[in-house]
Structures are given as C-alpha cells and as structure tokens.
N, C-alpha and C positions, 0 to 999 in steps of 0.2 A: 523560474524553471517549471518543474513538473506537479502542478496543482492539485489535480485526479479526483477535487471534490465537486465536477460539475459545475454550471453557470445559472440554469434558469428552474421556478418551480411550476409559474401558472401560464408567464407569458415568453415570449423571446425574450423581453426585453427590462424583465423583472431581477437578474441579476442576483438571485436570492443565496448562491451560495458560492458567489466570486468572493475572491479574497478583500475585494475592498467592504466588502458587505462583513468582513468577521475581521477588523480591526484591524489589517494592513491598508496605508498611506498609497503603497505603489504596487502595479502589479506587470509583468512581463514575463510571459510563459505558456506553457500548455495547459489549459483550463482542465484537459482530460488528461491520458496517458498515452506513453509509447508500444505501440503495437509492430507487429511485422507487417501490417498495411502499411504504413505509414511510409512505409520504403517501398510499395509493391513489388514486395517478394512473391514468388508461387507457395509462402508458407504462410498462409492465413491462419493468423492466435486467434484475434477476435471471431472471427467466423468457426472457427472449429469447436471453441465451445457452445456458440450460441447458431449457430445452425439449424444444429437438430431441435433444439430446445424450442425453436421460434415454427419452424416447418411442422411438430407437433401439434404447438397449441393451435395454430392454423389452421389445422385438419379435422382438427376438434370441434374448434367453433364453427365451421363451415358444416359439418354435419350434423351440428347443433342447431346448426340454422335453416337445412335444408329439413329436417323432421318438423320443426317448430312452424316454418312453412306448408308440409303437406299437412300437416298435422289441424292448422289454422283453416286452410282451404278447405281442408275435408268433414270441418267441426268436429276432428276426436278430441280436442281439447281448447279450453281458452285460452289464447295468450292475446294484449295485446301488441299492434305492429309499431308501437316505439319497442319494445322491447324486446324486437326479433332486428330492427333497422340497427341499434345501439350494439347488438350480438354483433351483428354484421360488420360492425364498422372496426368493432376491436380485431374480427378476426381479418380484415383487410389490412389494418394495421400490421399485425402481427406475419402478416404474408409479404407485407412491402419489407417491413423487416428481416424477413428472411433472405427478400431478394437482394436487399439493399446489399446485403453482409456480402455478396461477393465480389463487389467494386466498387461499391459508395462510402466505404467505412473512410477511405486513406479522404474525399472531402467532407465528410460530415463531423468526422474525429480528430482527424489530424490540423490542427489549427493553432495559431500562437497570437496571443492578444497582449496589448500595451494599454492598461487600465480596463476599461468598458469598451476600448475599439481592437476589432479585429485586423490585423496587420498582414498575414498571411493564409490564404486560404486556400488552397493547403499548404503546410510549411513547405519550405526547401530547407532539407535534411542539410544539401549540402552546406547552409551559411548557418544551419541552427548554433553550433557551436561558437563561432566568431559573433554571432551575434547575444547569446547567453551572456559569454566571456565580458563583450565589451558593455552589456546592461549591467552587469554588478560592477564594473570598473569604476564607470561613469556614475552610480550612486554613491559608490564611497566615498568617492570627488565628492560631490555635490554634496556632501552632508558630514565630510569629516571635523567640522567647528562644531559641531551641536553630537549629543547620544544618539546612535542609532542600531534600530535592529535590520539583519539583512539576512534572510534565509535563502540560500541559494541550494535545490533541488534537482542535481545535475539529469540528465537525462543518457549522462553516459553507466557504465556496467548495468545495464537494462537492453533484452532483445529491442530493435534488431542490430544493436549495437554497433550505430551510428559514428563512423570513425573515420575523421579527413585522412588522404592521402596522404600527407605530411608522418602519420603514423604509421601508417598501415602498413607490415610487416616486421614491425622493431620487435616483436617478444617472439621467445621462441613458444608462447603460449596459445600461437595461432588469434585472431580476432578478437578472440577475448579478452586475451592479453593487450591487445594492442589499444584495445579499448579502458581497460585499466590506465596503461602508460598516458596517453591523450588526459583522462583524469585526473593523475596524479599532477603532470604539469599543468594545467586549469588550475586545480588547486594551489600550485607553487606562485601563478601570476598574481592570482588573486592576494596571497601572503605575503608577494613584493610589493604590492599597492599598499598595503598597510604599513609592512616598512619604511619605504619608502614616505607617507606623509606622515610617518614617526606615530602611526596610533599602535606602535607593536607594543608598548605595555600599559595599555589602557584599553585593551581590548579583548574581550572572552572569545576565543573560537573554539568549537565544539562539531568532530567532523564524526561520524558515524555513517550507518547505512540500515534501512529499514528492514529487514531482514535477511537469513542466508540466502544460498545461493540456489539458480532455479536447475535443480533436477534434471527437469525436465526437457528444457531447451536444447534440441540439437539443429541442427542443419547437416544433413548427409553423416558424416562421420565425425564433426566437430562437436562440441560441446559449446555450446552459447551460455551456458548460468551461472557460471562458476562451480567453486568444491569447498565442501564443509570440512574436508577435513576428517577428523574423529567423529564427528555429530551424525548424530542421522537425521534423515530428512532433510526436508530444506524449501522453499519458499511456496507460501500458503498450507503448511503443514501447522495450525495453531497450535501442538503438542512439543514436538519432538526439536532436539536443543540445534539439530542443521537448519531449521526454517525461522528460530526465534534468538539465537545465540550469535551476538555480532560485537567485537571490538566498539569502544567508543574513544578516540583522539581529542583530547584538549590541549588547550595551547594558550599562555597566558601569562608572556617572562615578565619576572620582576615580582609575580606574585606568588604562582604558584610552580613550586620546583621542578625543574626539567631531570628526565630519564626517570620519574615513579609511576609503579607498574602499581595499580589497583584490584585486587582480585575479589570483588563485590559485587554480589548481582544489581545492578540498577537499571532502569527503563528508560523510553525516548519519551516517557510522560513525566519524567524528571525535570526536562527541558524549559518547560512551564514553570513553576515554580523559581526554578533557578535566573531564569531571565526577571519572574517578578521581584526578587529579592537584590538585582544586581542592579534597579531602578530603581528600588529603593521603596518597592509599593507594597499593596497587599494579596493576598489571595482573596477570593471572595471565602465569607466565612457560612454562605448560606446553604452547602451544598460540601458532598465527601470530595477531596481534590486528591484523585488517586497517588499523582506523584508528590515526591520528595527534592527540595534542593538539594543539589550536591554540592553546594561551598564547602560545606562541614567535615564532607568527607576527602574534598581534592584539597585544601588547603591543614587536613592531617590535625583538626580538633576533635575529627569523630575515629574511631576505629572500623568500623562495620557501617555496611547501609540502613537506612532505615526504613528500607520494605522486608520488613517479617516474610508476608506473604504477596504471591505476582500470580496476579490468572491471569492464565493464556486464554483466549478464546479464537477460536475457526470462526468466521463472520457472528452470527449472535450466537452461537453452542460454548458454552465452555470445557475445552479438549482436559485440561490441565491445569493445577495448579501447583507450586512452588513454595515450600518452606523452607525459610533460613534459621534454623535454630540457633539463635544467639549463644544459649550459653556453651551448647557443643560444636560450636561452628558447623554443625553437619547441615548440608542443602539437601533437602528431599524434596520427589517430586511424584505427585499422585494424576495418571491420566484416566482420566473419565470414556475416554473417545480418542480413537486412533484410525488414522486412513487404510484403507487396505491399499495393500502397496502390488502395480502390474506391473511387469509380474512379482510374485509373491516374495521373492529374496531380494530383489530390486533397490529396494528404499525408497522408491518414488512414483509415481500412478503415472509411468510413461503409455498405455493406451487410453487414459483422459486427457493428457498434455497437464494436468496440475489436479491433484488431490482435492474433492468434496470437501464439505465442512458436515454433511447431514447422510439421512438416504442409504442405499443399501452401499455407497463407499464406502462408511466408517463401520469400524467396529465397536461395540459397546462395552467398558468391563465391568463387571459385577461382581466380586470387589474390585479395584481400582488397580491398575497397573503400576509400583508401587518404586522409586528408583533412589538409591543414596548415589547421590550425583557427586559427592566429596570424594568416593570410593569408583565410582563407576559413569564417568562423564558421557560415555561413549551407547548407554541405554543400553546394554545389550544383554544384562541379567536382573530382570524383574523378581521383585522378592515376595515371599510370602510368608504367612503367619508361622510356619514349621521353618522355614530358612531364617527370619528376622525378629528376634524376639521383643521389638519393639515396633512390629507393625502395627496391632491393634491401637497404640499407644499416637502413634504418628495418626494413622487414619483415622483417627477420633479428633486429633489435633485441628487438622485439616477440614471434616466433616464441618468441627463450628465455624472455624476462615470461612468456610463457602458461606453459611448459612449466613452469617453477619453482613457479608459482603455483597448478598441478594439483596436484603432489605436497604441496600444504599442507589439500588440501582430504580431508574424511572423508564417504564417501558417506551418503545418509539416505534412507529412506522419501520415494516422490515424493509431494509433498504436494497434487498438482494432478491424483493420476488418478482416473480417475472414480469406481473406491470411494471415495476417502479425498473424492468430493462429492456422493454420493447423500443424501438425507435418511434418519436414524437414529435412528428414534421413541427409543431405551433411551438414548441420548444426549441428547435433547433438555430444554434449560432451562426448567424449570415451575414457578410462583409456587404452582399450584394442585393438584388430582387429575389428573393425566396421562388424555385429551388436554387436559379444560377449565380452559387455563391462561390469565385472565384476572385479572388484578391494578390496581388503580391507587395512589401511595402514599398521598395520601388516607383512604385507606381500610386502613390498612394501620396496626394500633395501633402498631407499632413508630416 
C-alpha cells in the first residue's frame, strides 16, 4: 500500500528509503502518497500548498542572481561565477518545480512499484484496488507455513477517495461513505483469507488509522475527510484530540477476548515493540524506544497503559503533551502550540487546505493551554491557575516529561524545508528513459 517515506537519497537508483532498504522482504505499493492529482481532478492538493512556496523561492533566487550578475559586471562587489551559476541552477529548479505542480505531479508522484521495479507509471486508480487486494492475498498464500508480518496501508478513506463503481453510491454518506464501505469489505476479504487457511487463531491483526479526519477536504458541497466527532481538529493538527485521537481494532480468537472495550491512551509506536515481543525477539537496548507492547494490557495482566506521558508533535514543533496520572486515573493535556483556525470558529485552517505546524499559523501559549481530558474530552474549557487548583502542580509535572524527553532525542536533517521538497529530476523514479517515464504493468513482460 501507501509507503509515503520516499525511494532515493543521492542517486535514482540508490533506493535509500524504500521499504526493502528498512527491513521489509516484499514491497508493493505507492512509494509516495495519494493526492487529488493522481485522479486529475481540477482540485490540485499538492500544488495548492506548494505553489506558492516554489513560485517565491523562484523569484527570489532569480533576483538574487540577477544583482549578483550586475553587481559582478559592474565590479560593486566580488562574487565568484560558480557561485552565481549554483544560484542559478536552484532557482531553475525551484521554477521547474513550480511548473511541473500543475500537470507533472499525477506522473512524477503517482506510481506503484513491486520491490525495486516500477510497474505503473502512472498508476490506473481504476485497478489500484484489485490489484492491492489481490497482492496481500497472494502473500498470505505464499507464506501461510512459516511467521509472517504483512502491513497492508490502504489507500482508501484518503482524498481523492478512490472508489470502484461496484461501490459507489451504497452509503447515504455521499463518497466518503462509499469509500469507507469498499474498505471495510477489503478488510472483510482479507479476514476470509485467513479464515479460510485456518491462521485465524494464530494470528495478531491490529486495524487502526493514522489519524483523524481531514477537515479540510471538500469537493463543492461534499465533505471528503471524514468527522471527529466531539474532538476538535483533525488531520495534521499535532495538538488537538480530532487530528490525533483514533480507535484502534484487534483481533486475535482464541487468545484474547472478544467484545473488550479498552479505554487507555496508546500509540501506533506501540505497534513496534508488540510485533517484537510476538517473535519472540528484542528491542534494541541502545537507544529510548518510545513505544510500549500491548500484550499486557489486551490480554488483561496490565490495568492501564504504560505511557505516563505522549508528545504530540506538528512535523519537528512539539504542539502538545499528555499526562496520564496513574494514580488519579486523570488524562491531562498541556498545548505548547495551536493552529489558528480560518476562519476563526471553524476548527480547521480551511483557506490553507491543512493547518501549519510553525510560522505565523500557530499560536504560541505562555503558559500552556491546560485540558482535563477525563472531564473535558471535547477541549473546549482550558483551565487555569484561579479555575484549577492543581494546575501549577500538573505543569511542573509535565515541565520535567518534556525536559527528560529532549535529552533522549538526536537532532536530524529537517525533513520538511524547502530543499529537502523541491522537485529533483537525478532523483526522480523512472520506469522508462528519464523524462519519458510512462509504464503500465500490462505491458510490462516481467
């Protein structure tokens, strides 16, 4: 399914952050994400945020390079001409990039590989489903005598919400709906295959979703994101309990009981640990492993989870964190940073299309936005030193969680600045002769 951790770092052909390079065996899927290019819609995602951002820096460097130019000619200043040619060449980049975002995204992004080889370029939306479906099928065949892990990343409840005919108009929920139903039975085939070759009680499944629902998403009067519900916010919001607060489904007869409701905060970094422990192996002990197994807690040894504390972070800012005070069962939660929301009663930054993480969209609080979530799930009465007579107490609590929890972290390359998301022809995945990369697997003797 849906990889979205990119393929190359120096070269095309270096593969430095495909999945077979971080310890999966098999790989079939989208190496990047689902966009509304990828459908050629008239509603460009990718281009609407990065547009403007790319047509800036553009503007910039060109007139950085045309003074650096007169400036050289006219000896008011030394520079030299590698270091105006080098200017140049980024802000050509940066301007192909711009162009590229308003028709080149749906082939340069939209692609589906099987291992190291590219099979579709650009996918056809219409077989992506039948073809997903029937790659996890055909693996659990192929590996049901021996342990196996299988992470299957749907690409459906995600714009532009991808939905065969066969579905389309069964919920009264409009598309989005219909895209959930198509889901839910993918999920259902998938857990007849198991059935079926009798791995249903020797088998962990564990179905979630990475976060709430997007806001933001419309198409004319529909609503593409789904709804949080009571929560506010909702997807790339790192703070607030609509963009971070999602059901998690297990499944696993014979061991652990069916119809128990869990009401414990745990993480998708849980996921880790618990897989290492259900092989039988170790964690590395060289390094803080933020999550927790949860045998202990779904098989009813433990009572409570065992994360005390959960920071939330908006790309590298941390928005938020979360206390679970064991001994008063009370969940509090302290925000650092909150998005301004357009418009302002809204909930969601609908004239960005999805809320900042930095910059003049969030807001900053000094002290902290302060929430008993046990009392108040819904954020909507932040407390303070005169209303909570145990806020100094909490946010001194919380104060050391953070501090402790910096010194475990090791800084990295920001992954979100705008070199590291310009488009980078020597980089880019090609089925074919670089540019004309046009594949379908059909056609594809392999």
């Amino acid at each position: 399914g849906k990889w979205h951790m990119g393929v190359n770092c120096k070269t095309r052909h270096d593969h430095c952050h495909h999945p077979l390079n971080h310890g999966f065996d098999y790989f079939y899927g989208m190496p990047f994400t689902l966009v509304n290019e990828c459908e050629g819609t008239d509603d460009p995602e990718l281009a609407k945020s990065l547009q403007d951002s790319y047509w800036f820096y553009a503007q910039m460097i060109i007139l950085a390079v045309f003074t650096l130019v007169i400036g050289k000619l006219a000896n008011l200043f030394p520079v030299k001409w590698k270091i105006i040619i080098c200017l140049a060449i980024c802000g050509v980049l940066h301007f192909i990039s711009w162009f590229s975002s308003y028709g080149f995204t749906k082939y340069w992004n939209c692609i589906l590989m099987r291992n190291h080889d590219i099979t579709e370029q650009p996918m056809n939306l219409q077989k992506t489903t039948s073809n997903m479906l029937k790659e996890a099928i055909i693996f659990i065949e192929r590996n049901k005598h021996r342990p196996f892990l299988l992470f299957v990343s749907l690409l459906h409840v995600h714009t532009p919400l991808i939905t065969t005919e066969k579905f389309q108009g069964r919920s009264r929920h409009g598309l989005y709906g219909d895209n959930v139903e198509e889901m839910d039975w993918m999920v259902g085939k998938l857990l007849d295959v198991i059935d079926k070759e009798d791995l249903k009680n020797t088998t962990f499944i564990y179905f979630a979703s990475d976060h709430g629902g997007f806001l933001e998403a419309h198409r004319g009067n529909s609503q593409f994101g789904g709804w949080n519900g009571i929560y506010k916010g909702g997807k790339g919001m790192g703070g607030w309990e609509g963009g971070i607060r999602v059901p998690g489904i297990v499944r696993w007869p014979g061991v652990l009981p069916a119809g128990t409701v869990i009401d414990e905060p745990t993480s998708l970094m849980d996921i880790y640990p618990t897989v290492v422990q259900l092989a039988r192996g170790t964690v590395p002990q060289d390094r803080v492993v933020d999550g927790h197994t949860l045998l202990p807690l779904l098989q009813g040894t433990e009572q409570h989870s065992r994360h005390e504390f959960l920071f939330h972070y908006c790309g590298a800012f941390l928005h938020a964190v979360r206390w679970h005070h064991k001994d008063s069962g009370t969940v509090w939660k302290a925000h650092y940073a909150t998005p301004v929301f357009q418009p302002e009663a809204s909930g969601a930054c609908f004239r960005r299309g999805i809320c900042p993480c930095f910059g003049d969209g969030v807001t900053h609080h000094d002290p902290p936005l302060l929430f008993n979530l046990s009392q108040d799930p819904s954020e909507a009465n932040p407390l303070s030193a005169d209303t909570e007579p145990l806020f100094d107490t909490v946010m001194r609590r919380i104060r050391g969680a953070v501090e402790e929890h910096r010194k475990t972290l090791t800084p990295v390359p920001q992954q979100l600045s705008p070199y590291n998301n310009i488009w980078k022809p020597w980089l880019q995945p090609c089925c074919g002769t670089f540019p004309f990369c046009w594949c379908h697997e059909e056609n594809n003797e392999a």
